[in-house]
C-alpha positions, -999 to 999 in steps of 0.1 A, spaced: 0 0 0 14 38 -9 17 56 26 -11 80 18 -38 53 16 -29 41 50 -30 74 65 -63 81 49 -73 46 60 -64 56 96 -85 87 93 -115 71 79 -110 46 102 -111 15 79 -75 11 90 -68 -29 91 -63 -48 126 -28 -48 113 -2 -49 83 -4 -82 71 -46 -77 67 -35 -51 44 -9 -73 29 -38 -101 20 -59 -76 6 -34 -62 -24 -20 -99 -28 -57 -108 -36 -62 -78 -56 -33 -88 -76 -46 -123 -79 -76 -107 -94 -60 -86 -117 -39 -117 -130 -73 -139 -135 -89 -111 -155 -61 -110 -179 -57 -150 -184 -95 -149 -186 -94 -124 -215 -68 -143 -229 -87 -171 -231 -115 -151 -247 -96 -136 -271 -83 -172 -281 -119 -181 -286 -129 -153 -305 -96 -151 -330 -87 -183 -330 -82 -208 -362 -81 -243 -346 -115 -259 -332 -94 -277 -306 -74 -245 -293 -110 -226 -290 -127 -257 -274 -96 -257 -251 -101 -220 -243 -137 -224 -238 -126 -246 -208 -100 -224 -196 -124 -200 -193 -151 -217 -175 -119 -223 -146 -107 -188 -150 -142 -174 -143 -145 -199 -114 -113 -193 -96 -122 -154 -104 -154 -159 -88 -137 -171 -55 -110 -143 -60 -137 -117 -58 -155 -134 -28 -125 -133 -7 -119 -99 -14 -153 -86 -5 -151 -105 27 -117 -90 32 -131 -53 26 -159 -64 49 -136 -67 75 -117 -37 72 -148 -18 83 -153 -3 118 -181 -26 135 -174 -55 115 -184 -82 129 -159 -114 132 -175 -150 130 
C-alpha cells in the first residue's frame, strides 16, 4: 500500500487490525487482476482463434478462470468487509 492510503485509512477509520490484513488484501487484488487478464486471454483465443481444438480448449479455460475469479472476488469482499469499523468477526 502507498503511505497515503494508509493514512487516509487511519482517518476514515477502515484502518486494518494490522499490516499483514492489508498485505492479504493487495495480494488478492493482484490475484484478481492476473485472472482477468488470463481470462481475456482465453477469450480472445476463442474469439480469434483458427483451430477448433485450441478454441474448445479456451472455452474450458475460461469456465476455470471465471471460477477461480469468482472465488478471488468473494475473498476480497469479505476481506473489505472486514476492514470496516463494527465489523463483525465470526
Amino acid at each position: 500500500m502507498v503511505g497515503g492510503n494508509v493514512a487516509n485509512e487511519a482517518i476514515n477509520g477502515t484502518m486494518p487490525a494490522d499490516a499483514g490484513e492489508a498485505d492479504a488484501l493487495v495480494d488478492l487484488h493482484a490475484e484478481r487482476e492476473a485472472l482477468e487478464r488470463r481470462l481475456l486471454l482465453t477469450q480472445q483465443r476463442q474469439r480469434f482463434g483458427t483451430d477448433a481444438a485450441d478454441v474448445a480448449r479456451a472455452a474450458e479455460e475460461e469456465r476455470v478462470a471465471l471460477g477461480d475469479l469468482d472465488r478471488v472476488l468473494t475473498r476480497i469482499r469479505a476481506a473489505e468487509y472486514r476492514r470496516q469499523p463494527g465489523a463483525r468477526r465470526w
